[in-house]
Structures are given as structure tokens and as C-alpha cells.
N, C-alpha and C positions, 0 to 999 in steps of 0.2 A: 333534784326536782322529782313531787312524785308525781305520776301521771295516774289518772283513774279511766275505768271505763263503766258506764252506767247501762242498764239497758231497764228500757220503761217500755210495756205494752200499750197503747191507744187505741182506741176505739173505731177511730176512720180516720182517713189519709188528712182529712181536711183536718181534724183535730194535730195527726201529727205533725202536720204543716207546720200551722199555727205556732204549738210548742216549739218547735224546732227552730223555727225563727227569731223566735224571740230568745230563749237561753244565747240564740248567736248575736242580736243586737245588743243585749246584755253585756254580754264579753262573759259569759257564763263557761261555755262552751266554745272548744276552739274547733269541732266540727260534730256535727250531727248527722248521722244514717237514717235516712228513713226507710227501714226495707221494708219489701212485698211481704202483704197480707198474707197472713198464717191462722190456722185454727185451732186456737184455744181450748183444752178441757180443763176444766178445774171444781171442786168442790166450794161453794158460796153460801155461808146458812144453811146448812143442812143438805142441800140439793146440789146434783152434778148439772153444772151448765156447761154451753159447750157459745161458744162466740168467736167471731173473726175479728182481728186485732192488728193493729200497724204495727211493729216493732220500731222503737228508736237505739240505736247503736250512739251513746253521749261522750265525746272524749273530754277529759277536765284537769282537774289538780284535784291533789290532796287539797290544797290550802283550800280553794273554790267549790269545794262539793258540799260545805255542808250550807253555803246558799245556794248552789244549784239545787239540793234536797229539796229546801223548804221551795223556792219557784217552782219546781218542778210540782209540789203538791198543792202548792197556789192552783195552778194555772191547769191539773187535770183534773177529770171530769169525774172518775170514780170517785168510792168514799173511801178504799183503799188501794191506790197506785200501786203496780208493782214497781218500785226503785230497789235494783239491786248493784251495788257497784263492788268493782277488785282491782288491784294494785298491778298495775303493769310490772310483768318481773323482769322484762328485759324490751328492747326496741334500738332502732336507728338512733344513734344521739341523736342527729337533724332534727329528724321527728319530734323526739319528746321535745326539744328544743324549741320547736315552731308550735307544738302547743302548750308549753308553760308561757309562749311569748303574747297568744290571743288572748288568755283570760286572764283577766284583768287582777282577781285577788292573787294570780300566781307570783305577782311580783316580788312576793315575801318568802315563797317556798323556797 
């Protein structure tokens, strides 16, 4: 099983909420962090902006990420999401165990 971790920037807590609940009703996501707002610098169209931003911490599958992907850009509000995701190199088996067992395409992994 491979387990993935996602982390996507949001815009307010209420937006991360949102998100975050729904990859979980889903069966997308076998847990979602929403951490404390952080401030953001980044270059956007020529110009440096600077923004506060909710982080989401996404734990998933290999198998399930690449509909997490697309939900996840469903469902945000930018015109470019940050979605970046990596391969767990190692973990608790329990762990990885209990979350290949939430998401639901992982049943194939």
C-alpha cells in the first residue's frame, strides 16, 4: 500500500473546513489537518503578493490521489491550487494500514 501526503494552501479556515470535510465524506481522504494560518509570499503574474492561508495536511493512497487531485481542484477557490503530494517512505504499519482502509479507491492498492 502506498500512502500519499498532500498539502493544499486555502484561503480561510471556513474554505478549509469545507474542503476538508468533504474529501472525508467522500472516503477520499482517510484524514485531514487543518493547520493554523500562515503567511504566504509568493510571486502571482508578475507581482509579489503576500496572503494568509489555511494549510491542509491530506493523508491518501497512491491509488485515490488522482481523484483526490481533481476534487480537490473542483472544490478550490484559486485558479491555481497549490496540490502538492509525496510518497510516504516509511510509517507505523497500523497506520498506513488504517489509512488505506478509509479510502475507498484504496481497496485496489
Amino acid at each position: 500500500m502506498k500512502i500519499m501526503f498532500v498539502i493544499c494552501n486555502t484561503p480561510d479556515e471556513v474554505t478549509a473546513g469545507r474542503i476538508a470535510r468533504t474529501l472525508i465524506d467522500e472516503r477520499l481522504a482517510a484524514c485531514v489537518n487543518q493547520l493554523p494560518p500562515c503567511r504566504s509570499v509568493y510571486r502571482w503574474q508578475d507581482a509579489v503578493e503576500e496572503a494568509v492561508e489555511v494549510p491542509l495536511l491530506i493523508k491518501t493512497t497512491a491509488g485515490a490521489y488522482p481523484a483526490l487531485e481533481a476534487r480537490l481542484q473542483a472544490l478550490h477557490p484559486y485558479d491555481v491550487p497549490e496540490i502538492v503530494a509525496w510518497e510516504a517512505a516509511a510509517g507505523l504499519p497500523a497506520y498506513l494500514t488504517w489509512v488505506s482502509g478509509q479510502v475507498i479507491s484504496s481497496r485496489t492498492d
